[in-house]
Backbone as a ProteinNet text record, in pm:
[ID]
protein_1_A
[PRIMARY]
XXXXXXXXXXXXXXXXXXXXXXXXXXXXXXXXXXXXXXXXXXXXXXXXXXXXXXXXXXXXXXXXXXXXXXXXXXXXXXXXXXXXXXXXXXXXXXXXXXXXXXXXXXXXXXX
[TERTIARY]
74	80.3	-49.7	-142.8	-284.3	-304.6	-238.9	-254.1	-201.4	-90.4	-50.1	-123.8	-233.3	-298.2	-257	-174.3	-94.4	-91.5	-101.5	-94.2	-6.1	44.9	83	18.9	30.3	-21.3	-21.1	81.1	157.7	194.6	142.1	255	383.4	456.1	595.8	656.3	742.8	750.1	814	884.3	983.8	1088.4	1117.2	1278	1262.9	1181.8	1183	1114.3	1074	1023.3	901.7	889.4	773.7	730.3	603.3	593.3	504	481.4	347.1	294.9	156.3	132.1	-30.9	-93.5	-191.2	-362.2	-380.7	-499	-663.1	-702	-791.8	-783.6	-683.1	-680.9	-578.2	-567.1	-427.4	-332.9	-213.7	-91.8	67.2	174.4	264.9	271.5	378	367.9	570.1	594.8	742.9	756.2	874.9	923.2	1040.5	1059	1184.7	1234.3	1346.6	1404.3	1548.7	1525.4	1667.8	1787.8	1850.2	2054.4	2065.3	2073.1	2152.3	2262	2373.8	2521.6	2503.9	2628.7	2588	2653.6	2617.2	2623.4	2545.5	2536.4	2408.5	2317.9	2222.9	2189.5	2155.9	2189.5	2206.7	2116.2	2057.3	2023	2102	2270.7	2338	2410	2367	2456.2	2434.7	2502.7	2439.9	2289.8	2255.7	2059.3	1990.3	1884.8	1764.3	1790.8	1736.5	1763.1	1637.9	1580.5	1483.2	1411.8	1234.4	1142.8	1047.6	1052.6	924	810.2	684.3	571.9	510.8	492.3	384.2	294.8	223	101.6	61.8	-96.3	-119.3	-109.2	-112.8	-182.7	-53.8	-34.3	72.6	-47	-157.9	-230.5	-222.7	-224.3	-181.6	-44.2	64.7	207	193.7	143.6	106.4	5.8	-73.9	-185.3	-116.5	-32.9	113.6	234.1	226.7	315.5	288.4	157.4	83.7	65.1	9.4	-13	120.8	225.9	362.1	368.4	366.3	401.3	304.8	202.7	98.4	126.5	188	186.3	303.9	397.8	512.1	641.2	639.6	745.9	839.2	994.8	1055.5	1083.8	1034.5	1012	1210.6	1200.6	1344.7	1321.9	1248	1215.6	1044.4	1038	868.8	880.7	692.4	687.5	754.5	777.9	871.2	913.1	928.6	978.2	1138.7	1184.6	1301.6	1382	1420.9	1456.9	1545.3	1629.7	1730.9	1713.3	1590.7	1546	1427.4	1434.1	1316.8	1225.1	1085.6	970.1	916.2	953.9	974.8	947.9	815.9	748.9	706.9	811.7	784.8	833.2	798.2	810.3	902.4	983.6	1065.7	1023.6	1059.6	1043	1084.7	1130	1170.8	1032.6	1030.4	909.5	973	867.3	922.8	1030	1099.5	1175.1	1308.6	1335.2	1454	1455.9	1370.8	1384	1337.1	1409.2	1342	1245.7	1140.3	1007.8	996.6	947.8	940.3	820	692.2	629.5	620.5	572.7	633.8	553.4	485.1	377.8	516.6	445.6	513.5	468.2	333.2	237.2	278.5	176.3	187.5	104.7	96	-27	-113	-246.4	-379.4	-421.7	-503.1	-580.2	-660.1
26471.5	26331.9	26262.3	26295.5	26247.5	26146.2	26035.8	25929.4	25849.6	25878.6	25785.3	25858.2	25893.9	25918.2	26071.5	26088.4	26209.1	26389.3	26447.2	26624	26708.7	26847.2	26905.3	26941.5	26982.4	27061	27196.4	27245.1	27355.4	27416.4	27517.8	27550.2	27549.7	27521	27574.9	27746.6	27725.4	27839.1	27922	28083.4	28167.4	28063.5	27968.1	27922.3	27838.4	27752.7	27633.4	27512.2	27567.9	27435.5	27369.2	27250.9	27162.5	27038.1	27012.7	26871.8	26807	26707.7	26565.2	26508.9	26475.6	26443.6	26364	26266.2	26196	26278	26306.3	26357.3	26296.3	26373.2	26371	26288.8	26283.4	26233.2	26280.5	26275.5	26241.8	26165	26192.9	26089.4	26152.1	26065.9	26102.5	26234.2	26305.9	26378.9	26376.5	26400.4	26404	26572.3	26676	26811.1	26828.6	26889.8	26935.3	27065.3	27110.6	27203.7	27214.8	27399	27439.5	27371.8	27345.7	27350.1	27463.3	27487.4	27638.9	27625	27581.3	27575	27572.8	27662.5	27656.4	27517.1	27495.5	27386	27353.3	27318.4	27288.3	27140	27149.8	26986	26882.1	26795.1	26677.8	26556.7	26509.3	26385.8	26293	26274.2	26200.8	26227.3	26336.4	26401.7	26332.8	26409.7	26351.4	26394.7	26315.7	26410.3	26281.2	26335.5	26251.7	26269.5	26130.7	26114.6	26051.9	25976.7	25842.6	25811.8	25873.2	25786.1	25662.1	25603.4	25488.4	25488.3	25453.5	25457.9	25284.6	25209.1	25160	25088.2	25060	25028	24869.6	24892.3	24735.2	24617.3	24760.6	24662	24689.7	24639.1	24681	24759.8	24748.3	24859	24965.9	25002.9	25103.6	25191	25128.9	25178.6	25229.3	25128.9	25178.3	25304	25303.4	25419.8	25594.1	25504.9	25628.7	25722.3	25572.5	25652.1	25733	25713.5	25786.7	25903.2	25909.3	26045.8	26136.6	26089.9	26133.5	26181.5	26082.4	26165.3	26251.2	26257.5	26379.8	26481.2	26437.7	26625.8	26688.2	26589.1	26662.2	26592.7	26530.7	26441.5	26386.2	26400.8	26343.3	26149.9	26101.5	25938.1	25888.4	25800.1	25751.3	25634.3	25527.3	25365.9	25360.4	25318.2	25249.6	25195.7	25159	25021.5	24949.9	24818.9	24676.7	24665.6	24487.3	24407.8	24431	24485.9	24449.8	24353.7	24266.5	24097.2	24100.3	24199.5	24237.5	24259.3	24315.3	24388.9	24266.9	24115.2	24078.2	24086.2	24051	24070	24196.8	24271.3	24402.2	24465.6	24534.3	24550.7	24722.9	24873.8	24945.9	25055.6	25186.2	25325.2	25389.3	25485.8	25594.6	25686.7	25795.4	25967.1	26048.6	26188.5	26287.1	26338.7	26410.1	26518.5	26663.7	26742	26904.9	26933.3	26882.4	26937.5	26891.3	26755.5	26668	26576.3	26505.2	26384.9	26269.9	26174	26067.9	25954.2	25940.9	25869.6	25734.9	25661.3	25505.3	25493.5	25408	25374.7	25187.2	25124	24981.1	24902.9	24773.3	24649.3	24539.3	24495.1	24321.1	24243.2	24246.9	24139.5	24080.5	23968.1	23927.6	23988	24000.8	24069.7	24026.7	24096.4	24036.1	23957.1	23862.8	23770.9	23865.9
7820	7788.6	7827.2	7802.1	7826.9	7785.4	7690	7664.1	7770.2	7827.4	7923.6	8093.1	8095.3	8176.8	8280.1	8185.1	8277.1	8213	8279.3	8212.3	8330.4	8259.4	8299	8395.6	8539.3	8640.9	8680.4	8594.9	8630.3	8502.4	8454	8314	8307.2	8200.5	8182.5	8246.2	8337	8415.1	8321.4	8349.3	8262.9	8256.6	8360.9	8442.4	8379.2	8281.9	8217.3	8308.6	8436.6	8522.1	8478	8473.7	8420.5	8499.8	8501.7	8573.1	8520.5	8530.4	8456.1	8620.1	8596.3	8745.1	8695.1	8712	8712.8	8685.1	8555.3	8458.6	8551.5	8582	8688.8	8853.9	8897.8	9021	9098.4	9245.1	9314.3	9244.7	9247.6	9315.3	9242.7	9243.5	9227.1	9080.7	9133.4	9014.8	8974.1	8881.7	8849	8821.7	8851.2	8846.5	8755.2	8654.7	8614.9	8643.6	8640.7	8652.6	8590	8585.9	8464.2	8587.4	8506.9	8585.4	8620.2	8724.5	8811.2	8713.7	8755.2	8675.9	8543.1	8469.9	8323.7	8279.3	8183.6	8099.6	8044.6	7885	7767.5	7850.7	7834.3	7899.4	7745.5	7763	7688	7710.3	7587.6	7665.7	7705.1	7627.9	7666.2	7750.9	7836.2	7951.4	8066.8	8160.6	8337.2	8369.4	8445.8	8460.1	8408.1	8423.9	8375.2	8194.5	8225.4	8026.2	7973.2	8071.5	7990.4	8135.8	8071.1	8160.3	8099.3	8165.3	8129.1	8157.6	8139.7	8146.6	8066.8	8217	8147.6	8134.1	8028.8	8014	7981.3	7967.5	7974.2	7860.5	7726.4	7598.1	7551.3	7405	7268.6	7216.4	7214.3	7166.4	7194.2	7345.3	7445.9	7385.7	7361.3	7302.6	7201.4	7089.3	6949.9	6933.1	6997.2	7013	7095.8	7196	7290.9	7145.6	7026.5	6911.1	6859.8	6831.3	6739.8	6741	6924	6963.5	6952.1	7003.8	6987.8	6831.8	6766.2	6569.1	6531.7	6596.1	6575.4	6627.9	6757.6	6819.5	6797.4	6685.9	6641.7	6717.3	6782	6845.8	6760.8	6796.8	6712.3	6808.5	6698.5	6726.1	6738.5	6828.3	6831.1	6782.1	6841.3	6821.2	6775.6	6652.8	6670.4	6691.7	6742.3	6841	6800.3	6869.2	6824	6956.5	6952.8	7038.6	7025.3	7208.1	7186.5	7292.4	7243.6	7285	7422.7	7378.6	7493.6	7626.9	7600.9	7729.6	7752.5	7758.9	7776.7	7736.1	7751	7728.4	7731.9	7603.1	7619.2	7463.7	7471.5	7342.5	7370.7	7276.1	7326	7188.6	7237.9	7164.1	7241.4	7162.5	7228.7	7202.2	7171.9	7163	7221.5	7218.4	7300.3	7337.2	7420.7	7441.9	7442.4	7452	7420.9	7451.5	7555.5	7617.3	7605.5	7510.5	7492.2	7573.9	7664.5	7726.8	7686.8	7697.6	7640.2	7695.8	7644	7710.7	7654.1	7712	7656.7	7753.7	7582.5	7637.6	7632.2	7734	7743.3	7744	7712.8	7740.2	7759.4	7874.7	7928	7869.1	7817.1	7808.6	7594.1	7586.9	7514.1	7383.9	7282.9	7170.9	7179.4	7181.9	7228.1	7100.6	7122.4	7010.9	7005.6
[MASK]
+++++++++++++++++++++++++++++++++++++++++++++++++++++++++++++++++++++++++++++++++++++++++++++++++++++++++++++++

C-alpha cells in the first residue's frame, strides 16, 4: 500500500501471516494472522473487517482509488462524500486478502 505511505515488512508467510508497517521509517506496524480454529473467515464475520487510513487531500483518496483499480482491487465505494458519517469524503476496497480498507479526507475540496 505505498500510496498510503505504508508496505509490507515481512512477506506473506506459508501460514498466511501478513503485516503493513510505515514505507521508509519507524513506527506502528499492523499483523494478520490465519484463525487457529476452523472456520471460513468473512468479511462480515467476527475479526477485523475494515481499516481506515487517513489522509490529507480528496486528491490523496482519489489518487488511493486509483492505485487500488490498477492493482486489481475489487472497489466497494468510489470516492464520494458520505453525509452520514459527517464530514466524510472517502474510497473502499478489499485488499488481497478480503479486508476492507477505507481511504478518508476530513477536509474540504481544495480550490
Amino acid at each position: 500500500m505505498p500510496i498510503l505511505g505504508l508496505r509490507a515488512w515481512f512477506p506473506t508467510t506459508e501460514a498466511g501471516e501478513f503485516n503493513y508497517g510505515p514505507n521508509g521509517a519507524r513506527g506502528s506496524q499492523i499483523f494478520f494472522y490465519q484463525a487457529i480454529e476452523p472456520g471460513p473467515r468473512s468479511r462480515h464475520g467476527a475479526g477485523l473487517r475494515h481499516l481506515s487510513f487517513m489522509v490529507s487531500s480528496r486528491a490523496s483518496v482519489r489518487e488511493a482509488h486509483d492505485w487500488a483499480g490498477a492493482d486489481g482491487a475489487e472497489v466497494i465505494h468510489e470516492p464520494r462524500e458520505f453525509p452520514e458519517y459527517g464530514d466524510h469524503y472517502a474510497t473502499y476496497f478489499l485488499d488481497p486478502h478480503g479486508f476492507m480498507l477505507e481511504v478518508v479526507c476530513h477536509s474540504a475540496e481544495e480550490t
